[in-house]
N, C-alpha and C positions, 0 to 999 in steps of 0.2 A: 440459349443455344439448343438445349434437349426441345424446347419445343417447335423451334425451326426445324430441326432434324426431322421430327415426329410427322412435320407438315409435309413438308417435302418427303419424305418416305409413301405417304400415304396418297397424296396429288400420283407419283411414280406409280405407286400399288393402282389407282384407279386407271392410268393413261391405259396400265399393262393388259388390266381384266378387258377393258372395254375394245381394245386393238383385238384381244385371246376370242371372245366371244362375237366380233365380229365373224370368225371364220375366213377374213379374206386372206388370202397369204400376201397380195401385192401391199392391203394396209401393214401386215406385221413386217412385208421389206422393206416399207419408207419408213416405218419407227426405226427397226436397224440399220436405214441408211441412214439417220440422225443421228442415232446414237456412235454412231462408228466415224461419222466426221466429227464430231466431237471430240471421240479416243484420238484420232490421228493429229487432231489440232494439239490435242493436249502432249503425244507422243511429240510429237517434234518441237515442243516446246520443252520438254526439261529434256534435249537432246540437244538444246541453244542453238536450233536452227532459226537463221533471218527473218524466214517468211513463213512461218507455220501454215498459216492459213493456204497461203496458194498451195502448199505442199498436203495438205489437207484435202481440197479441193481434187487434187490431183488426183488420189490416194480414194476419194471417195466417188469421182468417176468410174474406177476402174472397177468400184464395187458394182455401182449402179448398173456399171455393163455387165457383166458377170453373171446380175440377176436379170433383168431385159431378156438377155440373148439363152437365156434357157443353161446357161457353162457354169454357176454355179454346183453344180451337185455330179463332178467329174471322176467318182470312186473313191479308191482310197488316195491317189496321188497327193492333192492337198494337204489332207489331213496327215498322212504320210511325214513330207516336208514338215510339217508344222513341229511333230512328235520330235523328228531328227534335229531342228535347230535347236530345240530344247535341250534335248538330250547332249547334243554336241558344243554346242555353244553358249545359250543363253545360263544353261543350271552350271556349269563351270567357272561361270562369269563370278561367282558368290563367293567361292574358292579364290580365283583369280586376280579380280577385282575389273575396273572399268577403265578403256581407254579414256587419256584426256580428251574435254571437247575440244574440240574447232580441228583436231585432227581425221585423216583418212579411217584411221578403225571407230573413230565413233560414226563417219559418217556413214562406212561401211556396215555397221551395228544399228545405226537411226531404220537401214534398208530392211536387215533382218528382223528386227525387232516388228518394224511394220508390216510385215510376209505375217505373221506371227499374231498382228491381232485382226490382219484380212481374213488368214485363214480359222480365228475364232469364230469373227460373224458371218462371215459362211459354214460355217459348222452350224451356228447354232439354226441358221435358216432351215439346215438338211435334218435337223432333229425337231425345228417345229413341222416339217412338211412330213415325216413319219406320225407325229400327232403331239397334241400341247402336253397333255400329262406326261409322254417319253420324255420331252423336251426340258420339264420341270422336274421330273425325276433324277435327269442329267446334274442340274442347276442344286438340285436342293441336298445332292453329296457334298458340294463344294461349302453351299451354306451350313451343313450340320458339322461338315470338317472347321468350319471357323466358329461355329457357338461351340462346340468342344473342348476346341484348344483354347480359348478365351476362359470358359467355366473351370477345365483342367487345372490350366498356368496359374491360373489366381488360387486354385486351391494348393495344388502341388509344386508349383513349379517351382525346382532351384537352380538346374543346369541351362544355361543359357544356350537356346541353338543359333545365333548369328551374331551374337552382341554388337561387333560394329557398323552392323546393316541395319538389326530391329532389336533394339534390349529386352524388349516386351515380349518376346518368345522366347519359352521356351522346350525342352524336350518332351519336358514331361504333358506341355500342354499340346506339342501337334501329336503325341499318343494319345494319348485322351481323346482328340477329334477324331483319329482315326477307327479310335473303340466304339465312339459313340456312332459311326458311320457304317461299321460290322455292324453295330446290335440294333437299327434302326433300319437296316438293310434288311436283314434277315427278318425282323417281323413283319414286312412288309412282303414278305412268300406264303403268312396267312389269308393275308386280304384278298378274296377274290375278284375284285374289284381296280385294284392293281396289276392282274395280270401282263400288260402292256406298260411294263416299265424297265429301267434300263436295270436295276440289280434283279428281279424278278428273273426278265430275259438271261444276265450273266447264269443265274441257278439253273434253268431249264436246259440250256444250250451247254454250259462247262462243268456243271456240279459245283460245288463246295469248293475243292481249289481252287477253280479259276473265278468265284464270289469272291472271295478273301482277295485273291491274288491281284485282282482289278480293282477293287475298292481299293484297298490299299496305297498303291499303284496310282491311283486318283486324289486320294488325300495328300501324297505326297509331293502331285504337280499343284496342287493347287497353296500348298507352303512356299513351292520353288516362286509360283507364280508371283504372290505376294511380296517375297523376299526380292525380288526382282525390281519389281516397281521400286519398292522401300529405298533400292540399292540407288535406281535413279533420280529418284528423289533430295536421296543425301548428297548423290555429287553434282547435282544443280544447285541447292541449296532453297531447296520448296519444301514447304510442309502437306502442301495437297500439291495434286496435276493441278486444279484449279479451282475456280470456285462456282462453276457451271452448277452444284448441284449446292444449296444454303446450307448447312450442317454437315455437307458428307462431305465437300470437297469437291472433288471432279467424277467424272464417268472414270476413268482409268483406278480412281478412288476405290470405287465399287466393284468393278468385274477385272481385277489384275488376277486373281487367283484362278477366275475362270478360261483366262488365256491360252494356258495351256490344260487345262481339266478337257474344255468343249472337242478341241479337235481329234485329243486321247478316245474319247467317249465315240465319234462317229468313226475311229479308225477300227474301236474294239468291234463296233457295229457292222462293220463290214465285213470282219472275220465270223463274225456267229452268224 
């Protein structure tokens, strides 16, 4: 298993550099029109919809159009919407709990949930078109928030933050990710070589409180993110979205936390 993982991470790590350093952006919008009918396939399937696929296909039109027709990158409106389903619905949802399937609020929730991860890959397009390091500056908060709370929890953790969502978190370890995301943050306002990066930019543009405040702020969507999937997961009764990806599981496996992190990230971008 560890060595399929290892393959496939690294196959993934090669497709990415080679798409990054092309410099085309039409090649980097057909990798994430792939990768985003795949999330949609996979979303509507632990939502136990009939026909994923067509619903898929559907879902990955409208992206296709979106980027084509130049309407991808519409201010903050998107990302906007993206921040308020969260806020309003989706992170309530963990508190709450989840409509039954095959009912109207799930299929009404299958709709929002999929607003939610359009408007991710369209976020993530409008921070590679500002430039790839932004864009991975964005990406690599979310990843230092999950090796954190991972390295934390195993060290410290005893208070459970969702137990019947994720047993495996817990308090002590999305602290942990959050610290490790302040102190990884901030030395990264030595490097001047950095300058064009999303925590750099928060220092320049807000100071110190709005560093903290936004970091923060970011580790925290990107627990809700995860805890989210997790939640979907349990009441389909899957262990991954799927097996699109040999050791990790599915694409929604991988970038659930970034779901709601990406669109946070180009809405703060529009305020600085």
């Amino acid at each position: 298993m560890l060595k399929t993982r290892i393959i496939t991470a690294l196959v993934l790590l090669a497709v990415l550099l080679l798409v990054i350093f092309s410099g085309s952006f039409l090649v980097f919008a057909f990798m994430s029109a792939v990768f985003f009918a795949a999330a949609a396939w996979e979303c509507l399937r632990l939502f136990g919809n009939r026909h994923p696929a067509i619903g898929a296909g559907l879902w990955t039109a409208a992206f296709v159009w979106l980027v084509l027709f130049g309407h991808f990158d519409q201010g903050p409106l998107l990302p906007g919407l993206c921040v308020a389903i969260w806020a309003l619905r989706l992170t309530p949802s963990l508190a709450m709990g989840m409509p039954p399937l095959g009912g109207m609020g799930n299929r009404l929730l299958t709709g929002i949930y999929g607003v939610a991860i359009l408007g991710a890959f369209i976020s993530l397009l409008v921070l590679f078109s500002h430039s790839a390091l932004y864009m991975f500056s964005v990406m690599a908060i979310v990843w230092l928030a999950d090796i954190g709370a991972y390295f934390s929890g195993k060290a410290f953790g005893k208070r459970k933050l969702a137990p019947s969502i994720s047993p495996g978190k817990s308090w002590e370890g999305a602290i942990g990710g959050a610290l490790i995301v302040l102190v990884v943050g901030a030395s990264t306002l030595f490097v001047p070589s950095l300058h064009d990066t999303f925590a750099v930019q928060l220092y320049l543009n807000w100071g110190w409180p709005g560093f903290v405040l936004v970091l923060l702020l970011m580790s925290a969507a990107s627990v809700v993110g995860d805890l989210f999937e997790s939640q979907l997961k349990r009441r389909a009764g899957m262990k991954d979205s799927s097996n699109l990806l040999p050791g990790h599981g599915g694409v929604l496996d991988r970038i659930d936390a970034l779901i709601p992190t990406l669109p946070l990230a180009v809405l703060v971008g529009y305020w600085m």
